[in-house]
C-alpha distance (Angstrom), angle and dihedral (degrees) to the residues before:
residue distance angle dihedral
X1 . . .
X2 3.44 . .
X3 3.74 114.2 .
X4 3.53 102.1 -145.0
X5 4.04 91.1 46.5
X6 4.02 106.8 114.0
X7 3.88 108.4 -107.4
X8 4.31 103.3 -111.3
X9 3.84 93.5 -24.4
X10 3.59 116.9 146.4
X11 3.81 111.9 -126.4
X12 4.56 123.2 -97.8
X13 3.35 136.3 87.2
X14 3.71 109.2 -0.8
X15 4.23 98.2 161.8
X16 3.60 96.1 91.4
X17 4.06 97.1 44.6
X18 3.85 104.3 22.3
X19 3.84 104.9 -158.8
X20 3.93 122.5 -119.7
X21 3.63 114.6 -105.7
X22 3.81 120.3 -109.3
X23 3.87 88.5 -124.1
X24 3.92 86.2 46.6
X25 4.21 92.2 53.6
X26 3.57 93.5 34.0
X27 4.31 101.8 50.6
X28 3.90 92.6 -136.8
X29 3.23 117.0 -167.5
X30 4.04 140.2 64.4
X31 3.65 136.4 -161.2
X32 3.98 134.0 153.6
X33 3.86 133.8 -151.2
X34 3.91 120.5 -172.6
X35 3.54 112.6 -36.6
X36 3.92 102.3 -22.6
X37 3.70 118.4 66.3
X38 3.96 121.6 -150.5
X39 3.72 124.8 -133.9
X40 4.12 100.2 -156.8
X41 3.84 117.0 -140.1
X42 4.00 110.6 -130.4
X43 3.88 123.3 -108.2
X44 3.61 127.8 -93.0
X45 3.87 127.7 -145.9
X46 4.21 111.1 -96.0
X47 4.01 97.6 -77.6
X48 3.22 108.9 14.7
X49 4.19 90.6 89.2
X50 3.35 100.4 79.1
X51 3.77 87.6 52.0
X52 3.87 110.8 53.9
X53 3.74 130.8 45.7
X54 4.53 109.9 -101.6
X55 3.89 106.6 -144.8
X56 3.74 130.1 -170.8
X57 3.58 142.7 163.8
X58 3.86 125.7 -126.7
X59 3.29 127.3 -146.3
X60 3.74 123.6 -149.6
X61 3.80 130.2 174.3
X62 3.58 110.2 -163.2
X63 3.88 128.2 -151.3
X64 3.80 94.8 -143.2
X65 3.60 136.7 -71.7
X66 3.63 115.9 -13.6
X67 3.97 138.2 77.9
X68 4.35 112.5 -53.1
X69 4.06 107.7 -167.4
X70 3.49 120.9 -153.7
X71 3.35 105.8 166.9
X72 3.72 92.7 125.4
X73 4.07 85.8 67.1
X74 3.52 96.2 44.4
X75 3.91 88.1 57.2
X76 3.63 96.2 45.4
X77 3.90 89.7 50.7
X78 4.06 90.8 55.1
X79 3.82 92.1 37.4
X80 3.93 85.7 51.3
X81 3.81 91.7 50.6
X82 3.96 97.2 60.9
X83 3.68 93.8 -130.7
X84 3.27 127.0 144.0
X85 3.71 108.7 -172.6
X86 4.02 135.3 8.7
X87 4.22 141.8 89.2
X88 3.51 116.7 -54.0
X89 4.01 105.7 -161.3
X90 3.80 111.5 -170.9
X91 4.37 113.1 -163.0
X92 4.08 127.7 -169.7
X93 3.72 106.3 -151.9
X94 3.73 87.6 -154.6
X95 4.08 129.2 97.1
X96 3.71 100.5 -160.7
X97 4.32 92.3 55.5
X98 3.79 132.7 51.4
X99 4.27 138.1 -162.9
X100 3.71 125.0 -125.4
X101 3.82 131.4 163.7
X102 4.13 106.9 -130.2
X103 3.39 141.3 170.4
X104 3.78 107.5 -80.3
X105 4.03 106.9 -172.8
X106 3.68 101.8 85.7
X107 3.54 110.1 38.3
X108 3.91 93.6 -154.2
X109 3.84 80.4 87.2
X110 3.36 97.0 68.1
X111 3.87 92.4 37.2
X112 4.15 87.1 54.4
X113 3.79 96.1 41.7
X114 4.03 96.5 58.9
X115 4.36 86.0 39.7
X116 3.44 82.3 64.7
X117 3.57 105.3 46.0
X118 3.70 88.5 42.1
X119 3.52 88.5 52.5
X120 3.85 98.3 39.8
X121 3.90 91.1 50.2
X122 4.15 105.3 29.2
X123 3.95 118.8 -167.2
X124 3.56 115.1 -77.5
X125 3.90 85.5 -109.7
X126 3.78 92.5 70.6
X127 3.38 115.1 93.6
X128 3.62 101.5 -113.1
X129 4.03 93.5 60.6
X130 3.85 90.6 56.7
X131 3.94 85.9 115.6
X132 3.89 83.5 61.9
X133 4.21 111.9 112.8
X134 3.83 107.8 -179.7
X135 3.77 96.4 73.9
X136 3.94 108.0 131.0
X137 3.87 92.9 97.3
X138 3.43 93.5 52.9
X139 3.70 152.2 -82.8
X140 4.13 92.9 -70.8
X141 4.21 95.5 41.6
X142 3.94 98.6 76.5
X143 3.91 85.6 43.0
X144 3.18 89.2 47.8
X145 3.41 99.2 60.0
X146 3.75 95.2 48.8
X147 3.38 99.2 55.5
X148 3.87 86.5 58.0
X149 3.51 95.4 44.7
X150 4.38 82.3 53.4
X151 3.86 87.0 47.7
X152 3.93 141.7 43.2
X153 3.61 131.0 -77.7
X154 3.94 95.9 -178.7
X155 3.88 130.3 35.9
X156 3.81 133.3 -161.2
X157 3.48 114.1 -141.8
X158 3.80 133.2 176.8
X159 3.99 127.5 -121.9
X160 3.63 113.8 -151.7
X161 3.56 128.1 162.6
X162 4.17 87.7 -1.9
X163 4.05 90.2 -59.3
X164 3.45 132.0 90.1
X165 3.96 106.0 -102.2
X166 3.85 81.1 -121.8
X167 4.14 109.9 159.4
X168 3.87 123.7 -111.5
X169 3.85 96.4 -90.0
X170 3.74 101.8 22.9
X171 3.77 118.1 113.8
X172 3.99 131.6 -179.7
X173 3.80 116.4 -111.0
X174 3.72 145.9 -171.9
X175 3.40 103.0 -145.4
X176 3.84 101.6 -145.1
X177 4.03 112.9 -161.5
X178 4.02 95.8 169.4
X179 3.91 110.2 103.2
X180 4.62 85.6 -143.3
X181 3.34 120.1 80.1
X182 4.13 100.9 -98.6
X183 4.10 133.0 -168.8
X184 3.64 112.9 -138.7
X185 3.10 149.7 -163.6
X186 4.07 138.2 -131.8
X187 3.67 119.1 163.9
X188 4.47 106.2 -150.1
X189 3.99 114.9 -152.8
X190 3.49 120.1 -169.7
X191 4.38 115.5 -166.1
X192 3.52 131.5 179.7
């Protein structure tokens, strides 16, 4: 298949409304690096970046509970697209994990921030947690699934001169509140 062959359009005048790619619409391409794997977003023709919306998927396998940056990925992906400026929204299509951007110099941070969730929302094996009735997956799934419902599972995050306007010490995170090992998934849109 030709990449650059318009997915199911009939053939004409395509100058005014240059179709999408199929690679473009479809986000071919995979790779992995440590524990987080990349989805790559297809290429676009030279122009037509700024005008449509790049999508990928990334992959990240977690070792547990705890914090799992990937802001590295998240750069790559906006660096790869060729824009310059727009709204990067990042989305975990899970219910028992969460994003956050934190500060990722001193890990401590990250050590402190899941102490305290662990601490704020216990297993549903401690005592306190009795009242808990979605147990059959688990002492950490109901947990789980509070802590995302405290947290975020999408992010907003500005492009400006083809970065995300990210601060000095702020990093992107999955915020993993399973105790298992987990792969997840976070789908990354990038508009105008």
């Amino acid at each position: 298949m030709n990449p650059w062959e318009p997915c199911g359009q009939p053939p004409g005048d395509r100058t005014a409304n240059p179709p999408l790619p199929c690679t473009a619409l479809l986000g071919i391409g995979t790779s992995t690096r440590g524990v987080a794997g990349v989805a790559r977003p297809g290429g676009y023709p030279p122009g037509l970046a700024q005008e449509f919306p790049m999508q990928t998927t990334f992959t990240i396998r977690t070792r547990g509970a705890g914090l799992h940056e990937f802001t590295d990925e998240v750069i790559r992906f906006v660096r790869e697209s060729g824009r310059e400026q727009g709204l990067l929204t990042l989305f975990v299509q899970h219910t028992s994990c969460s994003l956050c951007i934190q500060e990722n110099a001193d890990p401590a941070v990250q050590r402190d921030l899941d102490e305290f969730f662990r601490r704020l929302v216990p297993s549903s094996d401690d005592p306190s947690m009795r009242w808990l009735t979605h147990t059959t997956e688990g002492p950490d799934d109901m947990p789980a699934h509070i802590k995302a419902a405290l947290t975020s599972v999408s992010l907003s995050i500005p492009v400006v001169s083809g970065r995300p306007a990210l601060g000095t010490w702020q990093g992107v995170y999955l915020f993993e509140h399973r105790a298992r090992p987990q792969q997840r998934r976070i789908v990354a849109h990038l508009g105008a």
